[in-house]
C-alpha positions as CSV (number, residue, x, y, z in Angstrom):
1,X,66.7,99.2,83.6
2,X,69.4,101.2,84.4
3,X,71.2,101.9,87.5
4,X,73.9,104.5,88.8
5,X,74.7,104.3,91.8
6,X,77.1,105.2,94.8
7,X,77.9,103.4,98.0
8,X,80.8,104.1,100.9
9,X,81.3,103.8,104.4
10,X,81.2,106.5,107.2
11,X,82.1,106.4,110.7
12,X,84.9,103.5,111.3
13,X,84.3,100.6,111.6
14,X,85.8,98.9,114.9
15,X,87.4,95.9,113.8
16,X,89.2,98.1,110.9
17,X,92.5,100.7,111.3
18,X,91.5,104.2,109.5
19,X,93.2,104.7,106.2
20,X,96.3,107.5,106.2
21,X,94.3,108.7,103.5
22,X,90.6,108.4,104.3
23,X,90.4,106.5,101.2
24,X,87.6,104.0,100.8
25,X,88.9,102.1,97.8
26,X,88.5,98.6,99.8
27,X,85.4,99.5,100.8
28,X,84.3,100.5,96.8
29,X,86.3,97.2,95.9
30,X,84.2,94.8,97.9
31,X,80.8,96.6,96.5
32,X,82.3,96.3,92.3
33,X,83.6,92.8,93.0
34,X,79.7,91.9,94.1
35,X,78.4,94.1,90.8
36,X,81.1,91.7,88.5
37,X,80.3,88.5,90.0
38,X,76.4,89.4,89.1
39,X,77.0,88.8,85.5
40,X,75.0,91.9,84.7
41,X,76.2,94.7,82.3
42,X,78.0,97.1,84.2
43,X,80.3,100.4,83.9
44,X,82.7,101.6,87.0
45,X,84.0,104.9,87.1
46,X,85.7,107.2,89.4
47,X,82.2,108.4,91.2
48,X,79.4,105.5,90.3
49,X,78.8,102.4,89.5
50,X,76.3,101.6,86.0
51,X,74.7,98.5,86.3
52,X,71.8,97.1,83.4
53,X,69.6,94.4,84.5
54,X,66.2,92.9,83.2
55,X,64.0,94.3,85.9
56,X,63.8,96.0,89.5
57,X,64.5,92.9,91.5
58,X,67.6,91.7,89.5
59,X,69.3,95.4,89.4
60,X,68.0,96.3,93.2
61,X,69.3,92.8,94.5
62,X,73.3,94.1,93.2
63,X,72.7,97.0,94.8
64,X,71.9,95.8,97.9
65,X,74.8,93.1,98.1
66,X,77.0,95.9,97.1
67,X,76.1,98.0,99.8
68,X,75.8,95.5,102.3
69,X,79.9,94.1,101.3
70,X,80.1,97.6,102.1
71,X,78.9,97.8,106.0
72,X,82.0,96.3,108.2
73,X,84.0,99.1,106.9
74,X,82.2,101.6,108.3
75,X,79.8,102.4,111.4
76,X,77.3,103.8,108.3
77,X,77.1,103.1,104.7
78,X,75.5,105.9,102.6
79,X,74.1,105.1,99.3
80,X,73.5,107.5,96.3
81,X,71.0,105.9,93.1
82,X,69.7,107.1,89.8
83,X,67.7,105.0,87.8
84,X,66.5,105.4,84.0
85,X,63.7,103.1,84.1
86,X,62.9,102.2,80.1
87,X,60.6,98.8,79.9
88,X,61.3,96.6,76.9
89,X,64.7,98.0,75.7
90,X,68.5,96.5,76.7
91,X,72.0,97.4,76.1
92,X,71.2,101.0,76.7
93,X,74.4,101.1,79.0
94,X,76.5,100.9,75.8
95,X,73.8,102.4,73.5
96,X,72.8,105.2,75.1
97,X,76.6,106.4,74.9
98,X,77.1,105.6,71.4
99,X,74.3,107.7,70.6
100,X,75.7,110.5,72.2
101,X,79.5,109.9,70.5
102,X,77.3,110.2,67.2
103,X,75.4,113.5,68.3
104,X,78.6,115.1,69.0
105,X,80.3,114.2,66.0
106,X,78.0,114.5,63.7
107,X,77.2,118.7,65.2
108,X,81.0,119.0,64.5
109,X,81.6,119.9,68.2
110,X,85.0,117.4,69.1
């Protein structure tokens, strides 16, 4: 199963001084170090998060712990999730771009 998703903070967060920026790069930090420490497969890139996981309850559990590490630095958290749900196959989250790479290259459109 794979997962994309999303999660920051909205609203501040009392305990917390606003960013200059209105950056939430802590808030994105906490939720990818909790992704890592899963030991799951997992992508990060400027807008989501890829995680790979046996089942529902493995890959829903990270998301949740990420978005929780996510609620003291705001007074909301929103959460954004796409799931390509594929029973019995794995290391789709590399294979599924390697497939792609091929497709391209092999219709001669670099």
């Amino acid at each position: 199963m794979l997962v994309a998703f999303s999660v920051a903070p909205s609203g501040s967060a009392p305990e917390r001084s606003e960013s200059a920026d209105a950056s939430v790069h802590d808030a994105v930090a906490a939720a990818v170090a909790v992704v890592r420490a899963s030991g799951l497969a997992h992508r990060t890139t400027s807008m989501f998060t890829e995680i790979e996981g046996p089942d529902w309850d493995t890959v829903m559990d990270v998301v949740k712990r990420a978005t929780e590490a996510v609620m003291p630095f705001g007074s909301r958290v929103s959460l954004v999730l796409k799931a390509d749900i594929r029973p019995g196959y794995t290391g789709e989250i590399e294979g599924k771009i390697e497939r792609l790479e091929r497709a391209i290259e092999d219709s001669g459109n670099l």
